[in-house]
C-alpha positions in Angstrom: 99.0 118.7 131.1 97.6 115.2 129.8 99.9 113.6 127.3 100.0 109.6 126.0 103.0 108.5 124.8 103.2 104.8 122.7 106.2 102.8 122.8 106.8 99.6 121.2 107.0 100.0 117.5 109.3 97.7 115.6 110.3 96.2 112.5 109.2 92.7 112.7 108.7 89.9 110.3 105.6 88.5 109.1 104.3 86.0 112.1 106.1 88.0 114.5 104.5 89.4 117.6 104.6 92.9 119.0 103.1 94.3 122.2 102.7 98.5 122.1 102.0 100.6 125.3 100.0 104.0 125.9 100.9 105.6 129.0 98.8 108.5 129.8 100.7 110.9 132.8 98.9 114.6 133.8 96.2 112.7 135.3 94.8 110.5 138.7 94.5 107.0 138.1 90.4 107.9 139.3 90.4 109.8 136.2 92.4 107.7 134.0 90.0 105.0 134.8 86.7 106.6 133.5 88.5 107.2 129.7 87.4 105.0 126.8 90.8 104.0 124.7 91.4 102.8 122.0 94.2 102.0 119.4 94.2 103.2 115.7 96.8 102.8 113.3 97.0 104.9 109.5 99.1 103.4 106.6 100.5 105.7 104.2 97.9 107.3 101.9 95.0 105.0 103.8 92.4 106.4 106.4 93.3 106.4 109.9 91.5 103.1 110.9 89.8 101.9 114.8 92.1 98.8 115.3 90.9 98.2 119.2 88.7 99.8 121.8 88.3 98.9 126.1 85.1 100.8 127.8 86.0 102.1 131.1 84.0 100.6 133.2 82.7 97.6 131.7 85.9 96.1 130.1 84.3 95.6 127.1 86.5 95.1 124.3 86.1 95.8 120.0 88.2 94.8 117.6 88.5 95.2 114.1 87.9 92.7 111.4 91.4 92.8 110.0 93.2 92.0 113.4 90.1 90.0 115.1 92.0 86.9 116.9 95.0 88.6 116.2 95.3 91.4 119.1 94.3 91.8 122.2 93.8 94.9 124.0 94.3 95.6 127.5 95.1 98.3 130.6 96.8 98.4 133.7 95.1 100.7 135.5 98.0 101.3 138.1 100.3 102.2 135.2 97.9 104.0 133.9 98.6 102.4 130.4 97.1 100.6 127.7 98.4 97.8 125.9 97.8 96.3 122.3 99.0 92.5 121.9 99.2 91.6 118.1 100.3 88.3 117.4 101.1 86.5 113.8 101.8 90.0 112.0 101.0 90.7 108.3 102.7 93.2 106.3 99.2 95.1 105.9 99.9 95.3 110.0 102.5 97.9 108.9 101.4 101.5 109.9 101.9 104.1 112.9 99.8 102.5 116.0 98.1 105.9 118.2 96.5 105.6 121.0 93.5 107.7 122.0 90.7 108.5 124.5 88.0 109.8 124.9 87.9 111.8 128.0 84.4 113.4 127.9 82.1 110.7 128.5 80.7 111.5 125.4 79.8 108.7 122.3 77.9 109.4 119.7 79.6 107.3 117.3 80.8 103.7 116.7 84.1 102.8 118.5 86.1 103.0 115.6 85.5 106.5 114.5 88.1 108.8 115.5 86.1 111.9 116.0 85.0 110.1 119.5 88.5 110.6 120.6 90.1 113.9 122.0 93.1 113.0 123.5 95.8 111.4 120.8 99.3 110.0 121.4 101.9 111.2 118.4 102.1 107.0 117.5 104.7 104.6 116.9 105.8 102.7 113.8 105.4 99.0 113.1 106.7 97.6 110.3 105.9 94.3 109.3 108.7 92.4 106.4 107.1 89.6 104.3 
């Protein structure tokens, strides 16, 4: 069975600088490498919000305005993980991060909308203090 699991959550200060991981285990690294992934994150009583995506095959990289030359998002295809580098941290960082892909092939929607994704992590907290 396919399962991702984020790590690297903290409680951090404002400036700080976190890096999460997404490893995804159940599958071949062939298959791992055709997903799309992405990182979202949801504060409480906001909407789940498209902080990051990679494309498979082209590498090509979104980010959202809020964290745009703040994060950087990354894989390692031999780990079969996905990373999210976020530098100088504001307390609006604060939220669970979750990874997810999209493991169809299928896009019919904008990076950042959830619904492209079928495959979710069960997140990890960050916490940024001011």
């Amino acid at each position: 069975q396919v399962s991702m699991v984020e790590t690297g959550g903290d409680s951090v200060q404002a400036g700080g600088s976190l890096r999460l991981s997404c490893t995804t285990s159940g599958i071949s690294g062939d298959t791992y490498r055709r997903y799309s992934m992405a990182w979202f994150r949801e504060a409480p009583g906001k909407d789940r919000e498209g902080v990051a995506s990679i494309s498979p095959l082209t590498k090509i990289t979104n980010y959202a305005g809020s964290v745009k030359g703040r994060a950087t998002v990354s894989q390692d295809m031999a780990k079969n993980t996905l990373y999210l580098q976020m530098d100088s941290l504001k307390p609006e960082d604060t939220a669970v991060y979750y990874c997810a892909a999209n493991t169809k092939g299928v896009y019919g929607l904008p990076w950042f909308t959830a619904t492209n994704y079928d495959l979710w992590g069960r997140g990890t907290q960050v916490t940024v203090s001011s």
